[in-house]
C-alpha positions as CSV (number, residue, x, y, z in Angstrom):
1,X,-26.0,33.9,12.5
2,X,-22.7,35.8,12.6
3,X,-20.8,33.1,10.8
4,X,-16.8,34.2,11.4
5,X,-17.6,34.2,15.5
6,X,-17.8,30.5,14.5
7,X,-15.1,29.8,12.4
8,X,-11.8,29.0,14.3
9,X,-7.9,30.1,12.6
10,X,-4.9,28.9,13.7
11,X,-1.4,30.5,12.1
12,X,0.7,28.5,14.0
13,X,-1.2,25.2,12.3
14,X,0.9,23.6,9.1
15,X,-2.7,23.7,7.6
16,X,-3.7,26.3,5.0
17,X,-6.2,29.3,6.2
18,X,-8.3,28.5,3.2
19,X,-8.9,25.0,4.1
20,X,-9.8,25.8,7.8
21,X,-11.9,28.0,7.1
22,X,-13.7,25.7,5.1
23,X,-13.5,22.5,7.4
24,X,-14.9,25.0,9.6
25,X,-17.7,25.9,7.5
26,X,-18.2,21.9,6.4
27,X,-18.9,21.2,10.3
28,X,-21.2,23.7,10.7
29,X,-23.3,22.7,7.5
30,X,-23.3,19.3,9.1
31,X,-24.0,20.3,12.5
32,X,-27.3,21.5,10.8
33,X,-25.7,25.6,12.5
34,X,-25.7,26.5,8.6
35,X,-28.9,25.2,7.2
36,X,-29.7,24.4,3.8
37,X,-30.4,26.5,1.1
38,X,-28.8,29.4,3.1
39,X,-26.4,32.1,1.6
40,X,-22.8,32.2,3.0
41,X,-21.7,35.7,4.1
42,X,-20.2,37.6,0.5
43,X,-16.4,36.6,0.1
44,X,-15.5,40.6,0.9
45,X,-17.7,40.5,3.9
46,X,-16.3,37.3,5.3
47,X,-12.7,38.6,4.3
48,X,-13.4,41.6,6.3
49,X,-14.4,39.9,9.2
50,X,-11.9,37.6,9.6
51,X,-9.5,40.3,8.8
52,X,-7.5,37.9,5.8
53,X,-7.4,38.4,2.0
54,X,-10.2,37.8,0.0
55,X,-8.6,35.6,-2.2
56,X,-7.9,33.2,0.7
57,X,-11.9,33.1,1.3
58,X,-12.5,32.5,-2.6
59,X,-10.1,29.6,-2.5
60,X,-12.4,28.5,0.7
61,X,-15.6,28.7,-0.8
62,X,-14.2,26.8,-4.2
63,X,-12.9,23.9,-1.4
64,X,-16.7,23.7,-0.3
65,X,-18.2,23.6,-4.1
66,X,-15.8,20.6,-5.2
67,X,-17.1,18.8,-2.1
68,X,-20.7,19.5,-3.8
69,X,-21.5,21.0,-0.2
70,X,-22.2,24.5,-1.8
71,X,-23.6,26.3,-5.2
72,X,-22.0,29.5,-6.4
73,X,-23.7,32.0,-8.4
74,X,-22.3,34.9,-9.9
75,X,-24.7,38.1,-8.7
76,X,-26.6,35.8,-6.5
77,X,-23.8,34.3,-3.9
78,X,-22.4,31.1,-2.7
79,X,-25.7,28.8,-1.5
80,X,-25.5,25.9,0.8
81,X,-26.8,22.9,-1.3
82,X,-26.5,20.5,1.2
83,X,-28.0,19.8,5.0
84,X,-27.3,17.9,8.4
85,X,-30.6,16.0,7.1
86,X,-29.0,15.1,3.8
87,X,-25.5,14.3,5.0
88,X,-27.2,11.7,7.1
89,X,-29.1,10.2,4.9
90,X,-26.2,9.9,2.6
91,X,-24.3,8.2,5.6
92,X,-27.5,5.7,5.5
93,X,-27.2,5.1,2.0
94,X,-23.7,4.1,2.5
95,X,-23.9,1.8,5.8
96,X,-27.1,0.6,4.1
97,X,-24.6,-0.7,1.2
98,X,-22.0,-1.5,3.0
99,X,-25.0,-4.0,5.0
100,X,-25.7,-5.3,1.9
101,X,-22.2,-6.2,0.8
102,X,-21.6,-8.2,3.8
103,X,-24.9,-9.8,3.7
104,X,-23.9,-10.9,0.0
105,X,-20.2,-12.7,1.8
106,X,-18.0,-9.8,1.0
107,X,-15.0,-9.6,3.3
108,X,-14.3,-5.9,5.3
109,X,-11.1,-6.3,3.3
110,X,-12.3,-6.9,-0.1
111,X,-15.5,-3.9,0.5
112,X,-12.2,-1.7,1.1
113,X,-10.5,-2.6,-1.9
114,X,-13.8,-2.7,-3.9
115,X,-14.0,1.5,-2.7
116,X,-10.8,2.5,-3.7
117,X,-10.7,0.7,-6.6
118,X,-13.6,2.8,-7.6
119,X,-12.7,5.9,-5.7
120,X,-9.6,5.8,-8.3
121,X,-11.6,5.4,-11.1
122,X,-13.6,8.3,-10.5
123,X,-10.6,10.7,-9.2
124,X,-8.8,10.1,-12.4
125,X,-5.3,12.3,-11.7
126,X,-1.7,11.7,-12.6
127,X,-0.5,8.7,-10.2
128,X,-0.4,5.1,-11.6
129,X,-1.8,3.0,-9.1
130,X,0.2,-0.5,-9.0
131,X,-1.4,-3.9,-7.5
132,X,1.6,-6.5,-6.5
133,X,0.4,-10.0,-5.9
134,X,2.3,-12.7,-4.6
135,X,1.9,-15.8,-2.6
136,X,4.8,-14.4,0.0
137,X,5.0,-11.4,2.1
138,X,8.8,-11.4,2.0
139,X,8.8,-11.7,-1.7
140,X,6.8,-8.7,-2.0
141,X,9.2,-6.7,0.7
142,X,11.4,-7.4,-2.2
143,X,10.1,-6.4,-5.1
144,X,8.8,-3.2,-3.5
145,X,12.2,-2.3,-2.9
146,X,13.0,-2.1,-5.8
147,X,10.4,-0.7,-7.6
148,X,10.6,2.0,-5.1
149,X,13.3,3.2,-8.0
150,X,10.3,4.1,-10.5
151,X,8.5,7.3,-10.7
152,X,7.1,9.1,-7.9
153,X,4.0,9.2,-9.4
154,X,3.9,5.1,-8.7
155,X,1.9,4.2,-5.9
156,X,1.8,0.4,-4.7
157,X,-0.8,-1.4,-3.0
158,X,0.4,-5.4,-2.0
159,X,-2.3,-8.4,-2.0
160,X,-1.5,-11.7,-1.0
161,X,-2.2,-14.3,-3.3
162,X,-4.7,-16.1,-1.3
163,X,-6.3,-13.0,-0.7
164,X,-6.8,-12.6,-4.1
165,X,-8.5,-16.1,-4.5
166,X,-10.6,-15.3,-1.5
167,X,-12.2,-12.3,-2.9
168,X,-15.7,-12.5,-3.9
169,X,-14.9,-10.8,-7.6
170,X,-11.3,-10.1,-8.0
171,X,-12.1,-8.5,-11.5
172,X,-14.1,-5.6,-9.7
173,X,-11.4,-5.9,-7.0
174,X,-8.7,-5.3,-9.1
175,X,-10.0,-3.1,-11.8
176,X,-9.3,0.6,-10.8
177,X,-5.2,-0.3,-10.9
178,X,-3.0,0.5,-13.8
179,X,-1.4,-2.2,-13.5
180,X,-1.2,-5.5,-11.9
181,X,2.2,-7.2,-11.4
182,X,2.6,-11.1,-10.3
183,X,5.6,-13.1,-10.7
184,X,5.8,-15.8,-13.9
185,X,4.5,-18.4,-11.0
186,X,2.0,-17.2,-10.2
187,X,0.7,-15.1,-13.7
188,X,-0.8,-18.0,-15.5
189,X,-3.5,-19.0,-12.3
190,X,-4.0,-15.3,-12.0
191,X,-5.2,-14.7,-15.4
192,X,-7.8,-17.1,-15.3
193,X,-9.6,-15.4,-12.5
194,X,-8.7,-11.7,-13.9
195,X,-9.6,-12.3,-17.5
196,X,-11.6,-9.5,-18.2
197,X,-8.8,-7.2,-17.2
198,X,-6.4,-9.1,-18.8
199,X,-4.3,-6.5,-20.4
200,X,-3.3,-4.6,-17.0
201,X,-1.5,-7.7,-15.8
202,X,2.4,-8.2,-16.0
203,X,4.1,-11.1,-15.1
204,X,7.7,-10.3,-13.9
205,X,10.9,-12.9,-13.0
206,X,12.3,-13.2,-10.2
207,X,15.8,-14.9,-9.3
208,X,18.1,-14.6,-6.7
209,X,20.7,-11.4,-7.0
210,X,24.5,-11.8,-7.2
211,X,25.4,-10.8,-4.1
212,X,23.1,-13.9,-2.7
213,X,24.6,-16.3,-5.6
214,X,27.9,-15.2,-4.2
215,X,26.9,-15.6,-0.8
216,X,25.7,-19.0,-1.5
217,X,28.8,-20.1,-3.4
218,X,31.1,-19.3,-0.3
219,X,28.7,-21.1,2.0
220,X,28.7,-24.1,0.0
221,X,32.7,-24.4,-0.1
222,X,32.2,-23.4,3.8
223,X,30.0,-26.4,4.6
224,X,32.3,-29.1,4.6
225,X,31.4,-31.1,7.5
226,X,28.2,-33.2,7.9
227,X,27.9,-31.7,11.4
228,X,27.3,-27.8,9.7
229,X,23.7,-27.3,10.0
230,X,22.1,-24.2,8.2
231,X,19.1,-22.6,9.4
232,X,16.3,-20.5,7.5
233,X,14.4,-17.4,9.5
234,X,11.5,-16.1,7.9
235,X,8.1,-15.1,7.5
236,X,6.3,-18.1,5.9
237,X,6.8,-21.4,5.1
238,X,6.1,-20.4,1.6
239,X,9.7,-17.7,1.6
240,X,11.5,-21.3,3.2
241,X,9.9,-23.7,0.2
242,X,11.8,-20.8,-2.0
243,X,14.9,-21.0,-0.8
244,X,15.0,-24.6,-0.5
245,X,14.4,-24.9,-3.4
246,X,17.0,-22.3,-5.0
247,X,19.9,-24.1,-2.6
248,X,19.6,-27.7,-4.6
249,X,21.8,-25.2,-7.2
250,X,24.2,-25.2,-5.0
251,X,24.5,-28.8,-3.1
252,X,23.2,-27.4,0.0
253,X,20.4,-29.4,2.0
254,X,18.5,-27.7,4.9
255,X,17.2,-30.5,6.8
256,X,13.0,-29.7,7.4
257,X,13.4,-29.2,11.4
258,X,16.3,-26.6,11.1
259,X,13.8,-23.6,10.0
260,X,11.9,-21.1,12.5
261,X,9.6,-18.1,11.7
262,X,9.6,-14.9,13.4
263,X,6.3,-15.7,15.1
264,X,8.5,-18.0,17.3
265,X,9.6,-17.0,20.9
266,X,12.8,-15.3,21.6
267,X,13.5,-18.6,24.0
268,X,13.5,-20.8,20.9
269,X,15.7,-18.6,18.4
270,X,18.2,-18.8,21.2
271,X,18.3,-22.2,21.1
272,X,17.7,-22.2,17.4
273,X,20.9,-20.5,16.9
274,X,23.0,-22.5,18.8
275,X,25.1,-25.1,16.5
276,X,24.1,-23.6,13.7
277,X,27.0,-23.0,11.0
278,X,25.1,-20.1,9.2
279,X,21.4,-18.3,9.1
280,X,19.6,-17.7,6.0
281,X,17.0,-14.9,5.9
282,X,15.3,-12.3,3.7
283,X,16.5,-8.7,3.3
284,X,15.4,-5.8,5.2
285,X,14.1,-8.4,7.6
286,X,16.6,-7.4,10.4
287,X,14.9,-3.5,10.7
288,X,11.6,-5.3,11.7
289,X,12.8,-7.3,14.5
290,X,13.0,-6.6,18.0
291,X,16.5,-4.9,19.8
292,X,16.9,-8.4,21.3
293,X,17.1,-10.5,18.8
294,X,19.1,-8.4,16.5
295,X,21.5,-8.6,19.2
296,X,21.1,-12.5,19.2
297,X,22.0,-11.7,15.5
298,X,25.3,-9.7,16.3
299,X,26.3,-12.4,18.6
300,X,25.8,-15.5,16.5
301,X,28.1,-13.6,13.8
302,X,30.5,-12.8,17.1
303,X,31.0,-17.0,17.6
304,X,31.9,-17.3,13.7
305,X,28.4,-17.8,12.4
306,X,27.7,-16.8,9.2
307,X,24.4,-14.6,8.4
308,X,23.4,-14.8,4.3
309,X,20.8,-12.5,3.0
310,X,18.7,-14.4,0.2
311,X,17.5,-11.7,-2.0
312,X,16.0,-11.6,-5.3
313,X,16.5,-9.2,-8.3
314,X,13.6,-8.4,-11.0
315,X,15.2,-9.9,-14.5
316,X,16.0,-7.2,-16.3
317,X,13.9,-7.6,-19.2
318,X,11.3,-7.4,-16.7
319,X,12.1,-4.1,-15.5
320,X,12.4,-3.0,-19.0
321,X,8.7,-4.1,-19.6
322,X,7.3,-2.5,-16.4
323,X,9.4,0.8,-17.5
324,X,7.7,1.0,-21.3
325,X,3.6,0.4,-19.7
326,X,4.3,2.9,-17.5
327,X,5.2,5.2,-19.9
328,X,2.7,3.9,-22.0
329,X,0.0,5.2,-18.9
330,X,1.8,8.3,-18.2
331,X,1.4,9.5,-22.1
332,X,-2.5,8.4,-21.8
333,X,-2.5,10.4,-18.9
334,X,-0.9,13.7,-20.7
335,X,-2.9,13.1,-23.3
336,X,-6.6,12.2,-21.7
């Protein structure tokens, strides 16, 4: 078989020749065109052919042998260690366990953590992988934001915290992150589930910023009148229950009917916003709602309304902690 007839390059693609050439390859080995235990054309012949350098084909072959698809051998050639017949039964093996999983009451969501939890284990590298659990999607908005300041080498995966309850074994869930970062609420109910793994999780404290105490201060000296009704918008009833909550601090009562949640229709956030005296709602919330209501927004501020944005900053000391483990992992890392 005259391999390079088969193998397809495109220089206007943002995708390296090297790693064409050997996707091209991969489909033919699992097309069953390249059979096993066959020798791929010498890395000067195939260079030639395909008119490139032969370092690009080296780098091509090397591709194939990390993805265990081929066996190099100096003096003997690169061999195809792999087959259309084995790459199937390898896909078997997996549906087969993937069966077996669900059979056993394992959510799709918690068999897709379970694989990249152990995926990470096994690829090792230099990121820190970082599991956020809390019992609110806004809350975690938050924090993200803000840990968005860390290293780049940080990468963030969110869980609800009755998702978390809900898995079958959040221990094996949980165990191929670095770290795993709850609020003081919440830390105490997660350790009992995640004791094994104890030592990965961080509790952190949250409290509102100054800019929202501020906020919050003006309103109150604002809100005079009995007649002044403030209104929540948010996600979750759990985000309202927060900032209830905080707002006893400052003498301001949200009566239980005057809070909506984005799932609401646009009719009933109109009428929502009318009489209100000001709007309460998480940051960054505006950039996910629709054109139309952020104009409902604009205008409610237009009549005199007052928009506050209840946000939250991580104590410092927190911070501080979350700083020195990850340090603490990236000097492992070096190290290991």
């Amino acid at each position: 078989m005259d391999m390079s007839a088969m193998i397809k390059i495109d220089n206007d693609l943002s995708i390296p020749i090297y790693k064409q050439i050997a996707d091209n390859i991969m489909k033919l080995i699992y097309s069953g065109d390249i059979e096993f235990g066959e020798f791929l054309p010498s890395e000067r012949v195939l260079a030639q052919e395909l008119n490139i350098a032969r370092g690009t084909v080296k780098k091509a072959y090397e591709e194939l042998e990390k993805q265990d698809l081929v066996s190099a051998n100096v003096g003997k050639g690169t061999k195809v260690i792999k087959s259309k017949e084995i790459v199937e039964n390898e896909e078997l093996e997996i549906d087969k366990l993937l069966k077996t999983l669900v059979a056993r009451g394992y959510s799709l969501e918690e068999i897709d953590t379970l694989v990249f939890s152990r995926l990470r284990i096994l690829a090792g590298g230099k990121k820190i992988y970082v599991a956020v659990i809390d019992c609110n999607p806004e809350a975690l908005a938050i924090f993200n934001r803000r840990i968005g300041e860390f290293p780049d080498n940080v990468e963030i995966t969110n869980f609800l915290l009755e998702d978390v309850f809900n898995f079958k074994s959040p221990v094996k869930a949980l165990s191929g992150f670095d770290l795993i970062i709850t609020t003081s609420t919440h830390y105490e109910e997660l350790l009992e589930i995640t004791e094994e793994i104890k030592e990965k999780l961080v509790k952190i404290v949250l409290a509102p910023d100054i800019d929202t105490i501020m906020s919050l201060t003006l309103l109150n000296n604002e809100v005079k009148d009995k007649d002044d009704k403030i209104g929540v918008y948010c996600l979750t009833e759990r985000f309202k229950n927060i900032v209830s909550y905080n707002l006893k601090d400052f003498n301001i009562h949200i009566d239980s009917k005057d809070f909506l949640y984005q799932k609401d229709s646009l009719e009933l956030i109109e009428k929502f916003l009318e009489g209100k005296k000001a709007i309460i709602m998480p940051p960054y919330y505006a950039m996910s709602l629709g054109s139309t209501m952020v104009n409902s927004l604009y205008n409610f501020r237009d009549r005199g309304g007052i928009i506050v944005i209840f946000n939250y900053t991580v104590e410092k000391g927190s911070l501080l902690h979350i700083e020195e483990k990850f340090q603490t992992i990236n000097r492992r890392m070096n190290n290991g």
